[in-house]
C-alpha positions as CSV (number, residue, x, y, z in Angstrom):
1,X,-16.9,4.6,21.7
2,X,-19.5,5.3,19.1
3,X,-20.6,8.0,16.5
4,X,-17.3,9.4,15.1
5,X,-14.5,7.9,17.4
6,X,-14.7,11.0,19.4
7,X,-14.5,13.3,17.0
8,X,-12.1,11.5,14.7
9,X,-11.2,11.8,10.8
10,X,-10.3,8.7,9.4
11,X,-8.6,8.2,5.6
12,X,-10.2,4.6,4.6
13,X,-8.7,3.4,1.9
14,X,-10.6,2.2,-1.3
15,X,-10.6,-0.7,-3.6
16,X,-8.8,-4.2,-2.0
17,X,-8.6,-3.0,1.4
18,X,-12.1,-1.3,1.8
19,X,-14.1,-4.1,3.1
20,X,-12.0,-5.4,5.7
21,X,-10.9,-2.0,6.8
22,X,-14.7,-0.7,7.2
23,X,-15.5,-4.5,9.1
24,X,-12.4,-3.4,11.7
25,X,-14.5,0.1,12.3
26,X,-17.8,-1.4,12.6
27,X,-16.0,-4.1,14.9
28,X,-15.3,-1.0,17.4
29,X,-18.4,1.0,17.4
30,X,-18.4,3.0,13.9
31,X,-21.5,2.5,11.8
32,X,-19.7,2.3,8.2
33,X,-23.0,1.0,6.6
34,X,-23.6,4.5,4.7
35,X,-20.3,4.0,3.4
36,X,-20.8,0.7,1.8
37,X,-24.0,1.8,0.7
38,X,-22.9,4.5,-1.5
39,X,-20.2,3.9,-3.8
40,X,-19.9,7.5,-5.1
41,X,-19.6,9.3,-2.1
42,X,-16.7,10.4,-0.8
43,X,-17.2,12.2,2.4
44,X,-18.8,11.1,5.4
45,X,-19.1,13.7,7.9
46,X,-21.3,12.2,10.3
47,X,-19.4,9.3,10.8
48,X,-15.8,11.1,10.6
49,X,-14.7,9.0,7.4
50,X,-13.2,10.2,4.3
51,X,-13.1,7.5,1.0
52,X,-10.2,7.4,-1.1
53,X,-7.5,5.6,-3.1
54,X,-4.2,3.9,-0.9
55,X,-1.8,6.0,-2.8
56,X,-3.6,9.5,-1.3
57,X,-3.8,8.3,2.4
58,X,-0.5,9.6,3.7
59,X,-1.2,12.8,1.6
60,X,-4.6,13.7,3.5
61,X,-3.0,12.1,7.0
62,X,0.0,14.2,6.5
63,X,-1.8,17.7,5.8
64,X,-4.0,16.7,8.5
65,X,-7.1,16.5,6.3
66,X,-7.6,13.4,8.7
67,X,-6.3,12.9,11.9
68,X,-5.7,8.6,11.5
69,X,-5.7,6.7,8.0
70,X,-5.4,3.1,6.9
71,X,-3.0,2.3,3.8
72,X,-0.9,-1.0,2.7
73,X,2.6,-1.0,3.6
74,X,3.5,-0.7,0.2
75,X,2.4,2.9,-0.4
76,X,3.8,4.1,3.2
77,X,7.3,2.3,1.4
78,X,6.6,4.3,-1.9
79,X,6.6,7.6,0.2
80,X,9.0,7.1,2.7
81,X,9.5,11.3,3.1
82,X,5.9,11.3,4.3
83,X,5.5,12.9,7.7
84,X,3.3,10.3,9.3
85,X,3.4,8.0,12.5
86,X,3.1,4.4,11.7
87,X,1.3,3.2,14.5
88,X,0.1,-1.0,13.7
89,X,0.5,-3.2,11.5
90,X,-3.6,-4.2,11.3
91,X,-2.8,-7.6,10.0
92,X,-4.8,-7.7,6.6
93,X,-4.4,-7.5,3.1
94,X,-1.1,-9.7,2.8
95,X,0.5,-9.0,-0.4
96,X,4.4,-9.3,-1.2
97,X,6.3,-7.0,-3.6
98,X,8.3,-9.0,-5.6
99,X,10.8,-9.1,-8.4
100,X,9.4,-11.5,-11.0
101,X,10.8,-12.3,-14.9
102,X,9.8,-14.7,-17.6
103,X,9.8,-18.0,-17.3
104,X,13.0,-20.3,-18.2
105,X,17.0,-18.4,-17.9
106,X,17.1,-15.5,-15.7
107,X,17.1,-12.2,-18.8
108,X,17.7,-9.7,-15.9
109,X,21.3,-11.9,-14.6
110,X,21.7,-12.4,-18.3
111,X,21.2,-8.3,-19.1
112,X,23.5,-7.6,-16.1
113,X,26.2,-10.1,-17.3
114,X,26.3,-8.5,-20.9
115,X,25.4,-5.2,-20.0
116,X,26.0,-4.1,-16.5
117,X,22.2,-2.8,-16.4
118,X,18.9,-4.0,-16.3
119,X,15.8,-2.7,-17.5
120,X,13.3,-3.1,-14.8
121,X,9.3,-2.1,-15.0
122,X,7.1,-0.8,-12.1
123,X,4.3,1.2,-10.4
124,X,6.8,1.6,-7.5
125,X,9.8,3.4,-8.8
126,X,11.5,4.4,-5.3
127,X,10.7,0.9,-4.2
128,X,12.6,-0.7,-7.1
129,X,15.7,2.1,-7.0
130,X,16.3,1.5,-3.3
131,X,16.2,-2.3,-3.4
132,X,18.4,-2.4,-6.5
133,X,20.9,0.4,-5.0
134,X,20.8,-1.8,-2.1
135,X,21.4,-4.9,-3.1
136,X,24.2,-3.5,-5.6
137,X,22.9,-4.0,-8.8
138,X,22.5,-1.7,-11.6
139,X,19.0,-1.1,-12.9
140,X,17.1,1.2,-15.3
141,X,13.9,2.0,-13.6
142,X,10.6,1.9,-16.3
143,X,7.4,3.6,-14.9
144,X,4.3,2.1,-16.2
145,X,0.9,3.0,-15.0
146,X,-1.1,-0.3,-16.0
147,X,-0.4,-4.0,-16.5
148,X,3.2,-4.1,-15.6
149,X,3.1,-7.6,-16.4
150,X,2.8,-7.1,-20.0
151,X,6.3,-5.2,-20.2
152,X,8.7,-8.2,-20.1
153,X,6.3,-9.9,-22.5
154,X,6.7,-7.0,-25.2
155,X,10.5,-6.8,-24.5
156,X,10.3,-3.3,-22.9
157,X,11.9,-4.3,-20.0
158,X,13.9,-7.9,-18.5
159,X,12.3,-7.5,-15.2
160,X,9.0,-6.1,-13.1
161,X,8.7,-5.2,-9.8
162,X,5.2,-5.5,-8.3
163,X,2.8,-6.7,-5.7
164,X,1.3,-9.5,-5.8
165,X,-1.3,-11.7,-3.4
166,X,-1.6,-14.8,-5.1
167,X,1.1,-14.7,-7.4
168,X,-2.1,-15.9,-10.1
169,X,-1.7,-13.1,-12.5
170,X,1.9,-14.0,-12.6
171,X,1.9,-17.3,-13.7
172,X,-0.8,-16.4,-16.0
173,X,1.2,-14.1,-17.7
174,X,4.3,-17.2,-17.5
175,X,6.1,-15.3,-14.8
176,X,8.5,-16.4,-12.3
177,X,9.3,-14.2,-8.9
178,X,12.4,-14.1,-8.5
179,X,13.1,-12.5,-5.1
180,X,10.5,-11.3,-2.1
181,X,11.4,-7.8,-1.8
182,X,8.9,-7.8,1.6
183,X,5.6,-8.5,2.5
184,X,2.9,-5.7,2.5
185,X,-0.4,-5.5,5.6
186,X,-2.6,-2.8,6.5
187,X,-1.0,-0.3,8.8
188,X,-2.7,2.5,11.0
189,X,-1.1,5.8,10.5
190,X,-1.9,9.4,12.4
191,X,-0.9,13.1,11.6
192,X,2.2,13.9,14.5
193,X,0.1,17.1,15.2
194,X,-3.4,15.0,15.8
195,X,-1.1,12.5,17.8
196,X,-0.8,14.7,20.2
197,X,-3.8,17.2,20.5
198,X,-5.9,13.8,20.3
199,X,-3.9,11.2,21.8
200,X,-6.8,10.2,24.0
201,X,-8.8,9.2,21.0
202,X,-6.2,7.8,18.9
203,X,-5.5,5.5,22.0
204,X,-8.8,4.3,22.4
205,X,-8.6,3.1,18.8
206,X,-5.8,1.9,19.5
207,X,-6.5,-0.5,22.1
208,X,-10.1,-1.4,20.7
209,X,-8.3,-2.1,17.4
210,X,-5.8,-4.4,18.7
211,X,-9.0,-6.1,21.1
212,X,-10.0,-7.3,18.1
């Protein structure tokens, strides 16, 4: 299977991901090396490969601006309306999302003790809400767009929820986690309609994928 996985569009996800992902294409007959050759491009046709960040993946897959599209767990969790077919679980980019707080006496079991809420900070609000609703405590969900680390530090919040590979940037920033919420690998996903008018292909990636 060569050229563009027989006619294939594929969502490859940018930044952490990228490289792996584009070493899994090349490893079943798709030449990626335009794509890591050009960092501003977006689009290429000839190959069937569209560049862009994890969070928009299930957005293009879904509207069927691509037929197949690798994202982290993580983001398919965030967007759990999103009408996609998970299809595997590619192995890579192990991250967990965890519930971390300072250092030293819990401030989140101390906040719920005093107050009956906490005040927790994260990229992933609809992760955070579910867990908390599901594990039956009461939190105040803070969305911040950059360092969420910093936010306990400042006293914004008692608590973050984020992911986390190594856990470095953590302990840097005198963090503890706290609880695993789950752990996060790159997943194949495919547009329903695609999955059926192109079920051949998507197959045969499939199968080549899991070869290797």
């Amino acid at each position: 299977m060569n050229g563009s996985l027989d006619g294939l569009v594929i969502a490859v996800p940018r930044g952490a991901l990228m490289t792996e992902t584009l070493d899994r294409l090349d490893a079943i007959g798709l030449d990626t090396s335009e794509v890591r050759s050009n960092d501003r491009k977006l689009l290429f046709g000839d190959v069937g490969i569209v560049t862009m960040r994890p969070s928009d993946v299930p957005t293009y897959v879904e509207a069927g601006a691509a037929d197949v599209g690798i994202t982290g767990k993580d983001v398919l969790t965030e967007q759990p309306d999103r009408a996609v077919y998970e299809l595997m679980d590619l192995g890579y980019g192990l991250c967990r999302m965890v519930f971390a707080t300072v250092d030293g006496p819990d401030p989140s079991a101390e906040a719920l003790r005093r107050l009956g809420v906490m005040r927790v900070a994260t990229k992933y609000h609809k992760t955070a809400a579910a867990y908390f609703e599901r594990t039956g405590r009461q939190a105040e969900i803070v969305e911040v767009k950059g360092s969420v680390e910093l936010a306990p530090l400042t006293g914004l919040v008692e608590a973050i929820v984020d992911l986390t590979a190594t856990g470095t940037t953590l302990r840097e920033n005198n963090l503890v986690i706290r609880e695993e919420l789950y752990a996060s690998t790159a997943r194949l996903i495919a547009n329903p309609v695609s999955h059926k008018l192109k079920a051949a292909a998507i197959d045969a990636m499939l199968e080549q994928l899991r070869a290797h």
